[in-house]
C-alpha positions in Angstrom: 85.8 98.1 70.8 88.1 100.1 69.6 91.8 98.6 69.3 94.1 101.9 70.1 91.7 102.8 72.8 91.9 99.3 74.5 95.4 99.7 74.4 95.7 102.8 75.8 93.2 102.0 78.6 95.5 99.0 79.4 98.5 101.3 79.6 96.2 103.7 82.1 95.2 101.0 84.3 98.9 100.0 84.7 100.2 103.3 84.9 97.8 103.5 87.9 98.9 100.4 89.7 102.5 101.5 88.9 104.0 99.0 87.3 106.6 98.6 85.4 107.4 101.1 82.8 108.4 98.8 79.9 105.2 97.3 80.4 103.2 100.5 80.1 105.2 101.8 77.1 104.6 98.4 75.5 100.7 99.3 75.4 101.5 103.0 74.4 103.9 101.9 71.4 101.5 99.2 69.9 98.3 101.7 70.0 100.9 104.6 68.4 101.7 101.9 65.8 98.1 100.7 65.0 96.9 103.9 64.9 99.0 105.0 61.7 97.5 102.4 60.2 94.0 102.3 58.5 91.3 100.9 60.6 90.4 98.2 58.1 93.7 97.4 57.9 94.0 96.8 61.4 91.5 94.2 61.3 92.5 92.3 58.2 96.4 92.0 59.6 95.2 91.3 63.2 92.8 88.2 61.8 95.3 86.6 59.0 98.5 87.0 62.0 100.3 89.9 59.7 100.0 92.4 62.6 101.8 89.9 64.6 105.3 90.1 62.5 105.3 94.2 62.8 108.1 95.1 64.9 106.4 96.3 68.4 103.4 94.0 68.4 103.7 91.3 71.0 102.2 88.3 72.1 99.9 89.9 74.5 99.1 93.3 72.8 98.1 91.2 69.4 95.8 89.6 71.5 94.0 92.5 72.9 93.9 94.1 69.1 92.9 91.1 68.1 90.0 90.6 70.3 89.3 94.4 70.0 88.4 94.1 66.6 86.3 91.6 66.9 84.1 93.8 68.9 84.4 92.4 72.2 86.1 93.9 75.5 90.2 92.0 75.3 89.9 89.8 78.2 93.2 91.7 79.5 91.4 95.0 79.7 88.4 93.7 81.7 90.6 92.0 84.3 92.7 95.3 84.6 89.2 97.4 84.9 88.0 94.5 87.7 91.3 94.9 89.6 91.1 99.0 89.9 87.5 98.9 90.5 88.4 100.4 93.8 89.5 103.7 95.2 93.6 103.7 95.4 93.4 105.0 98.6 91.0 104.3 101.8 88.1 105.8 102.4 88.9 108.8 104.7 89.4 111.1 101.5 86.3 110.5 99.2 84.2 112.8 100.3 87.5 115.4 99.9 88.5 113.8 96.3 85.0 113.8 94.8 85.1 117.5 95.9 88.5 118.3 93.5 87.8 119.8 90.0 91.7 120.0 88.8 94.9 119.1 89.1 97.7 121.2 88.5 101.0 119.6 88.5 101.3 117.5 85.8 104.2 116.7 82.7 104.3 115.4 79.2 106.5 114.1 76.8 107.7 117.7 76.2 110.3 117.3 79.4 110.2 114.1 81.4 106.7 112.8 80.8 106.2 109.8 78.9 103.0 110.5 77.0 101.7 113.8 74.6 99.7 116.6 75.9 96.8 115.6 74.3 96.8 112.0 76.3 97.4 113.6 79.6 94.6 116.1 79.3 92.6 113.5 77.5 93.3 111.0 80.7 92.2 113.9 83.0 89.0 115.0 81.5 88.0 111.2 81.6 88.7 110.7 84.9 86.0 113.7 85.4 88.7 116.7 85.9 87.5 120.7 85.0 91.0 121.5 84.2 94.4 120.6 84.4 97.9 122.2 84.0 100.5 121.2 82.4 103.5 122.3 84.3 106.5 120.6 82.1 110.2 121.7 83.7 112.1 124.8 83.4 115.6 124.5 81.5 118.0 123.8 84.7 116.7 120.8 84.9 118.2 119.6 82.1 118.4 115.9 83.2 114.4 116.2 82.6 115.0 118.0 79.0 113.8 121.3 80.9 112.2 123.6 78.2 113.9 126.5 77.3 112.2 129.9 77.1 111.8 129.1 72.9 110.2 125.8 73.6 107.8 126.9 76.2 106.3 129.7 74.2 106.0 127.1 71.6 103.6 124.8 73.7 102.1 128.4 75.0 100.7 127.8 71.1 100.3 124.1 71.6 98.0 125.0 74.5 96.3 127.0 73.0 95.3 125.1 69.8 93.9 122.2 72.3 92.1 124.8 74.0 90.6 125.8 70.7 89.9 122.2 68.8 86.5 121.5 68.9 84.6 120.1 70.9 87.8 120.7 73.5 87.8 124.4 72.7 86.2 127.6 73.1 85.1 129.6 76.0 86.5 129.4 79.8 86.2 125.8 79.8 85.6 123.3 76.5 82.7 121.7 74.9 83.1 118.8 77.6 83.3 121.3 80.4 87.4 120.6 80.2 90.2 123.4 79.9 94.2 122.4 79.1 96.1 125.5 81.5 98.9 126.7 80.8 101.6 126.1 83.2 105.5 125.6 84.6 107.1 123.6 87.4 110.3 126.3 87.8 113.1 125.4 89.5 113.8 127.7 92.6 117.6 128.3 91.8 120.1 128.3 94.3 120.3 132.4 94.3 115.9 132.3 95.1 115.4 133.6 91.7 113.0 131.3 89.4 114.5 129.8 86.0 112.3 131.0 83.2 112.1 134.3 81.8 109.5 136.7 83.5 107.9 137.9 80.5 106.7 133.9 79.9 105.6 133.3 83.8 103.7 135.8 83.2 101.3 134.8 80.3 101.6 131.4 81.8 97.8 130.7 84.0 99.9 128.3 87.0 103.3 128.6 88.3 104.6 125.7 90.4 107.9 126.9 92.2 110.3 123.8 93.1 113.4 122.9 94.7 115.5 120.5 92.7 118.8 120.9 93.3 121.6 121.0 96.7 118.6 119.6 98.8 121.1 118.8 101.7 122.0 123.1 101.8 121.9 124.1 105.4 118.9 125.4 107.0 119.2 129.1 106.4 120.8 128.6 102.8 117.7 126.6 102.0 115.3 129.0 103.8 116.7 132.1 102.1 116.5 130.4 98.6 112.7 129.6 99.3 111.8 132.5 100.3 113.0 134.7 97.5 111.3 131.9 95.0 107.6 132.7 97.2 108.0 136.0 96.9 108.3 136.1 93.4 104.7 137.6 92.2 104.9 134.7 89.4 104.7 131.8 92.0 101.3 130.6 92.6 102.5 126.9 94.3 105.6 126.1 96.3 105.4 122.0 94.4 107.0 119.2 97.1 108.5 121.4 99.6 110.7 119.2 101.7 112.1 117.3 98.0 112.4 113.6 100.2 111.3 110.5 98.7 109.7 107.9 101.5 110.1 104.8 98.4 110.2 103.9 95.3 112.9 102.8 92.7 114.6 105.8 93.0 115.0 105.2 96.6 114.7 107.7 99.8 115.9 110.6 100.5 115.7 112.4 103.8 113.4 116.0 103.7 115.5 119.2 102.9 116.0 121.3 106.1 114.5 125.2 106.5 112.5 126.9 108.9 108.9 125.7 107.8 107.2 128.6 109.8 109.1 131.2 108.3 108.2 129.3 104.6 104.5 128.8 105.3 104.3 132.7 106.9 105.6 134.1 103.5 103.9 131.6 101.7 100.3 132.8 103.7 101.3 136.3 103.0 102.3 136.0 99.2 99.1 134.3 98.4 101.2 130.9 97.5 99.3 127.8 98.0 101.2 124.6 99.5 100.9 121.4 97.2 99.9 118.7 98.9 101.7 116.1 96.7 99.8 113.0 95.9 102.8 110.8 94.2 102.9 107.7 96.9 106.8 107.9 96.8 106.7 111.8 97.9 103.9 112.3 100.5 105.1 115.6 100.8 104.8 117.8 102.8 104.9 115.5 105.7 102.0 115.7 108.3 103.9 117.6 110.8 104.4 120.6 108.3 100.8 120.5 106.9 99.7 120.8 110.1 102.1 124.2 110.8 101.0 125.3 107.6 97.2 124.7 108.0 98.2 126.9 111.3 100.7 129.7 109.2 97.0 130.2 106.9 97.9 128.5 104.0 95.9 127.5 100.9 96.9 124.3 99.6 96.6 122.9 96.5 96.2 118.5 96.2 98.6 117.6 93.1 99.3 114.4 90.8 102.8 115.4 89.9 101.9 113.3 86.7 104.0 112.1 84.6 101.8 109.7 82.9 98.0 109.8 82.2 97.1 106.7 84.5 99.2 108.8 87.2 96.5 111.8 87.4 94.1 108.8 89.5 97.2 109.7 92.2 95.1 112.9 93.2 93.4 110.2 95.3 96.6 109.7 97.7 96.7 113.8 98.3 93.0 113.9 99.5 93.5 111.3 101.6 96.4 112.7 103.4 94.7 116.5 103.3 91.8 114.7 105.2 92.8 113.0 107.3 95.3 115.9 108.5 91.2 117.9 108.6 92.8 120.4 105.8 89.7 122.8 105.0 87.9 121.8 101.4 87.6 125.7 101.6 91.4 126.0 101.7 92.0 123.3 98.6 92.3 125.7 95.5 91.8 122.7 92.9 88.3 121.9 94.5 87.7 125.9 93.1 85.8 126.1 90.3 88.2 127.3 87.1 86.8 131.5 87.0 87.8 131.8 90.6 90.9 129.7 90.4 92.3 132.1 87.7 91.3 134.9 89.5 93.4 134.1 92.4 96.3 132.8 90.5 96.3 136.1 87.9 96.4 138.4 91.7 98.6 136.1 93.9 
């Protein structure tokens, strides 16, 4: 087997139970490491102990390279694999998950991802995605190195040359039936309007608007705001509505307050889908609110929010909360296939 790819499995599988980051990052950083290195070299350091001495090879990752060398699955990895052989989440959402082609919420290590694009799109065509988008954040958010208007158009390129690589490229979708999107989580600024240039929303294929900032604004500040960034004919999702956290190590935050009917009403006439956040310390929007804007008309669209590629597996929370709240498969946009998503994304 092949040593960086154990390693990066290893880092996926952990990324997916959520642990630790240092531990994740300790997987990443080896397999970056060995793979500068020549694959014959690899093996000769990992069998005489050399490997051991290089500075970010550890006890346990020089013993998965070792044993990946010699050809044989690193007991580590097969115990991870064992221990996620099962869905994250119960049962009422497989029929709903196996239904989803894409994902599009996702960042990489261009804002406040941890791993490159090519990882994360990697992670997502593996895990049997038809496209993803990466939607890195827009420069106010500058405590998640926002991209500027310079740096987006620069991945705009970056996109593109995935896009093209063989046997990723070519075509509506790639040679594996996978296709990178272009894309933008945008901050919803506190005046409604959306923090990136317009002439770059508008080449970009998603556009997830966001509130980030003064969560606690009264209810018709925070009403106003959102619906001037839904009416924006560049927003295609309003991302984690209510901005609360429900746990985690950032701990919880209470949900913003606005008038969710007026919200969902614009967002059902704009042609703005509601995410349906799948990160386990989000849950957003609660149940109450899908359910006013499953009434209001809404589309919806079930999101990772990944920052990490064993964090894409998270779409499984998100169908399980759209199902069991009986959210159409009809009214999921990423269970459409890619022609008709961009169709409604290019005319919402």
């Amino acid at each position: 087997m092949d040593a960086v790819d154990a390693l990066n499995e290893i880092a996926f599988w952990l990324e997916r139970g959520r642990a630790a980051t240092f531990k994740v990052q300790a997987f990443r950083k080896a397999a970056e490491i060995i793979g500068r290195l020549e694959p014959g070299e690899v093996e000769a350091r990992a069998r005489d102990g050399r490997l051991k001495s290089m500075k970010g090879i550890g006890d346990r990752t020089y013993q998965v390279i070792r044993q990946a060398v010699e050809g044989a699955v690193p007991e580590y990895l097969e115990d991870l694999r064992q221990r996620n052989a099962e869905p994250l989440a119960g049962g009422a959402g497989g029929e709903l998950h196996a239904a989803l082609r894409g994902d599009l919420h996702s960042h990489s290590d261009w804002s406040d991802g941890g791993s490159p694009i090519p990882l994360m799109a990697d992670a997502a065509r593996l895990l049997g995605r038809e496209y993803l988008a990466l939607t890195d954040h827009s420069p106010n958010l500058k405590i998640a190195n926002g991209l500027s208007a310079e740096r987006l158009a620069e991945q705009l390129d970056v996109v593109a040359a995935f896009n093209a690589e063989s046997p990723r490229g070519g075509g509506k979708t790639n040679g594996n039936g996978f296709r990178l999107l272009s894309g933008i989580e945008v901050d919803i600024l506190e005046s409604g309007e959306l923090d990136q240039e317009p002439e770059l929303l508008a080449r970009l294929d998603i556009v997830v608007a966001s509130v980030h900032s003064k969560l606690r604004s009264d209810r018709t500040t925070m009403t106003e705001r959102m619906l001037k960034g839904i009416r924006d004919p560049h927003t295609n999702v309003l991302g984690h509505c209510t901005g609360r956290l429900v746990e985690g190590s950032r701990g919880t935050r209470p949900p913003s307050e606005f008038d969710a009917k007026e919200v969902f009403a614009a967002c059902a006439e704009h042609n703005v889908a509601v995410e349906i956040n799948s990160r386990p310390e989000r849950q957003d929007p609660p149940d109450d609110l899908i359910q006013l804007a499953l009434d209001a008309g809404c589309v919806f669209s079930i999101d990772s929010d990944a920052h990490a590629p064993g964090q894409l597996d998270f779409l499984h929370y998100g169908a399980e909360r759209a199902a069991l709240n009986h959210v159409p498969t009809e009214r999921i946009i990423t269970t459409w296939p890619l022609e008709k998503l961009l169709e409604w994304s290019a005319g919402s």
